[in-house]
N, C-alpha and C positions, 0 to 999 in steps of 0.2 A: 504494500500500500504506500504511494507517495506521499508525503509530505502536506499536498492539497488536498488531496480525499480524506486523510485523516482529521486536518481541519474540520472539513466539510460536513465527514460521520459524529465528530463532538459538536457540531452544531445543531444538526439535525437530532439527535438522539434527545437534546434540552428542547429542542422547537416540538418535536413530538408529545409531548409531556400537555401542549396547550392546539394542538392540531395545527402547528405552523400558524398561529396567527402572533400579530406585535404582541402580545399578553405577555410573552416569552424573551421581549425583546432583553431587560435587565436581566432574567435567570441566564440568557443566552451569555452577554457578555462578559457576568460575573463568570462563568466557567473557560470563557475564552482566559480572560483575566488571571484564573487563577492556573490554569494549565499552562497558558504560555508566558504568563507574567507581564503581560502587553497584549494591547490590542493597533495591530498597525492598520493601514491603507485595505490592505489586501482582506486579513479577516474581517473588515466592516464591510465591503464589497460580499463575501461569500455569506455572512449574516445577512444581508439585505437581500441576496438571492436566495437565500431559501425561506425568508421570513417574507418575502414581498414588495418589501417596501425601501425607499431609496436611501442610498447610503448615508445620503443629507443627514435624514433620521437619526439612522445607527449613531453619527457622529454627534451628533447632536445631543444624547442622551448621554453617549460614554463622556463625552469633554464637562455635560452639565453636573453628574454627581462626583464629588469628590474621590470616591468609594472606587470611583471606574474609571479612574485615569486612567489615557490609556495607553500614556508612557510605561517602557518598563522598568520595573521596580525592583528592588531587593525581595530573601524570601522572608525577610521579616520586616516590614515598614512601622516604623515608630512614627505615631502621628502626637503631638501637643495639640493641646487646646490654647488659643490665642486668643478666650475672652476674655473681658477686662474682670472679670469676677477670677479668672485663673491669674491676670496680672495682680491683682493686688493681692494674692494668697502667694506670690514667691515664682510666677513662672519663668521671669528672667533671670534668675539663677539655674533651675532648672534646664531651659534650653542650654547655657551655654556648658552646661555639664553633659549635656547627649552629645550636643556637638564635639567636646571634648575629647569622652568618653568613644563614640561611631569612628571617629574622623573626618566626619563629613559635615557639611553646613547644610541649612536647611534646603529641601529642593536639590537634594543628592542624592546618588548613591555608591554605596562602597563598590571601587574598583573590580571586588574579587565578584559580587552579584550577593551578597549576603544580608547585607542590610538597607534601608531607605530611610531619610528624616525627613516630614514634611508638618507643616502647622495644617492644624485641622478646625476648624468653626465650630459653635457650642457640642459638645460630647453629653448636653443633660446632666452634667455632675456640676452644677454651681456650685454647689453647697460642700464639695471635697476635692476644690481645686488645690493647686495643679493637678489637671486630667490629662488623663495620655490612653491610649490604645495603642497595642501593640500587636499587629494583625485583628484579632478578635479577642482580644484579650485585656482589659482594661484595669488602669491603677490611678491612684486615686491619692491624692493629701501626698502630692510626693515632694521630696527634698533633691537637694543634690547627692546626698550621700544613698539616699532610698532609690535612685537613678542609676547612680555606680552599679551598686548591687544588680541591679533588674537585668542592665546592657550586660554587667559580667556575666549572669545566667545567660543568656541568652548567644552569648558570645561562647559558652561550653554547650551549648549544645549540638551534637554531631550533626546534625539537618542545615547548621547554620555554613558549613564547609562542604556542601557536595560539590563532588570534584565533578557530577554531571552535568551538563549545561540542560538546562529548560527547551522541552522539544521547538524546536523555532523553525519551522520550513522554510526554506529554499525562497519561498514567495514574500515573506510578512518580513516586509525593510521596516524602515521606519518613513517610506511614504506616506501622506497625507490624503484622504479621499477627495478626489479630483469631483468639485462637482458638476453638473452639465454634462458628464461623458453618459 
């Protein structure tokens, strides 16, 4: 199976789920998302062919939530919450201890593919900022020293070092969906 058709059959298998209608459109890219770690040109094209609808869309939804960026990422993205309710609870200490701690600045990712830092909009924890998620994983009332800790976990964990690359075909650059084609 090439590269494309395997695309294809992960899309198709989530678009089944809602009879290929848009309904599927999010479940579709969140799987794109999480399989290939991006969503380029080419997967929003092969989404819009089997969902229907034009790739305008597709882009249009991945670039609008946060959640579905559709750069690729690390396989752990650490997100802050950068509302004023998590600034005046200490988050600018906090950030510049992930950045520290990662190596990366916000709107990165580490060289090796392992990790991402990005600020993320209200996470619904006012009341126990600094908020952060970590993939789907959320922490709460954090410090800089409660930060160290977290990136250290996370930095032993064997998942964080596969030495395999994320299936990435042959087709999905990091082209742009052309629109009007």
């Amino acid at each position: 199976m090439t590269d494309y058709e395997q695309l294809r059959e992960d899309v198709m298998e989530v678009a089944a789920l809602t009879n290929y209608n848009r309904a599927s459109l999010i479940p579709v890219l969140r799987t794109v998302k999480e399989k290939y770690r991006g969503i380029d040109g080419e997967a929003m094209q092969v989404i819009a062919d089997v969902l229907g609808c034009h790739p305008v869309e597709v882009n249009a939804v991945a670039t609008f939530y946060a959640f579905l960026n559709p750069k690729t990422e690390g396989r752990f993205i650490f997100r802050l919450c950068r509302t004023y309710s998590c600034e005046l609870a200490g988050k600018e200490e906090v950030a510049r201890q992930l950045a520290r701690d990662l190596g990366i600045d916000f709107g990165e990712t580490s060289a090796d593919g392992a990790f991402s830092l990005e600020w993320a909009n209200c996470m619904g924890m006012c009341d126990q900022g600094p908020a952060m998620l970590v993939n789907d994983e959320i922490y709460t009332k954090l410090t800089p020293d409660r930060v160290a800790g977290i990136v250290k976990d996370y930095k032993n964990r064997p998942e964080a070092y596969v030495t395999e690359a994320p299936p990435e075909p042959a087709l999905l650059g990091e082209n742009p969906v052309e629109c009007g084609a």
